[in-house]
C-alpha positions in Angstrom: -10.2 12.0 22.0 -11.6 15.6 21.2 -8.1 16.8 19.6 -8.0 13.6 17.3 -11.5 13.7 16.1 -10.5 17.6 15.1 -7.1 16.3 13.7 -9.2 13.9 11.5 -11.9 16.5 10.6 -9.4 18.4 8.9 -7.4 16.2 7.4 -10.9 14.7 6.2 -12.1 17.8 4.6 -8.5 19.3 3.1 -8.3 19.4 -0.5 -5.4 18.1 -2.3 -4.5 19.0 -5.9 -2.2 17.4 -8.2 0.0 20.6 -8.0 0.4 19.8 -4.4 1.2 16.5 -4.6 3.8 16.7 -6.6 5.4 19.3 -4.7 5.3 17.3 -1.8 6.0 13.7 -3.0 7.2 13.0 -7.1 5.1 10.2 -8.7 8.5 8.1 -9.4 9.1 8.6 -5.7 5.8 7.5 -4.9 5.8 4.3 -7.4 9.8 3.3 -5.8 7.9 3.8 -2.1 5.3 1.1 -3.6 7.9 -1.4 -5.0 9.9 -1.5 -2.1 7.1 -1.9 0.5 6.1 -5.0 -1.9 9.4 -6.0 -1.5 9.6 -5.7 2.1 5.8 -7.6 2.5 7.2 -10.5 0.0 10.3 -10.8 1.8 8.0 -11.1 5.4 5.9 -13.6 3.4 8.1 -15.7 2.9 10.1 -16.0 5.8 6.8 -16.4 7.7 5.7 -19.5 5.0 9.6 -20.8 5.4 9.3 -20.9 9.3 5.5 -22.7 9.0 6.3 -25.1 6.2 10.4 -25.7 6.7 10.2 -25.8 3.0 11.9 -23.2 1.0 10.4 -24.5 -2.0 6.8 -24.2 -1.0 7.6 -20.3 0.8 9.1 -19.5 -2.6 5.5 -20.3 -4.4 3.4 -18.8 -1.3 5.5 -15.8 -1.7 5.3 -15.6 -5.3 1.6 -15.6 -5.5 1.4 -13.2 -2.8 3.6 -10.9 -4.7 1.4 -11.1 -7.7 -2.1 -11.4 -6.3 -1.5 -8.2 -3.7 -0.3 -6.1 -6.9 -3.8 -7.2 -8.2 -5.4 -6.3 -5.3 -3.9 -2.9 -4.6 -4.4 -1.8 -7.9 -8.6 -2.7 -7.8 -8.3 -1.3 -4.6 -7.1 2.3 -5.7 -9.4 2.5 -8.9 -12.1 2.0 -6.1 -10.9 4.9 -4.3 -10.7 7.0 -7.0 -14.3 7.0 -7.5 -15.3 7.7 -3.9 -15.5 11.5 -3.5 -15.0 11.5 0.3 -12.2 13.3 1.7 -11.7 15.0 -1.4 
């Protein structure tokens, strides 16, 4: 408990730079890690709305407007971030 409060405290209070990022992880990289997680998301989406409904159809359309209204979401949800200074 100890050891991850102290792992957390200094991952918490490292500062990042752009420099490093991009050493560590390329924005293209990060951008094809985003797409494909979609993907993989959609994909569970619609198998799970397929199994519920039996209608491929209707999975199709549940699927589709999760793929588009998560896109949404994600990106308000990083603007957000970007404006809170903890862990910075």
């Amino acid at each position: 408990m100890i050891v991850d409060q102290m792992i957390l405290d200094k991952v918490a209070t490292e500062k990042t730079t752009y420099q490093n990022d991009i050493v560590s992880e390329k924005p293209l990289r990060s951008i094809v890690k985003a797409i494909s997680w979609r993907v993989v998301g959609t994909l569970d989406t619609l198998i799970v709305s397929y199994i519920l409904t039996g209608q491929m159809a209707l999975a199709t359309s549940i699927a589709s407007i999760d793929f588009v209204t998560k896109m949404i979401l994600y990106f308000f949800h990083e603007r957000i971030w970007n404006r809170i200074k903890w862990g910075r």
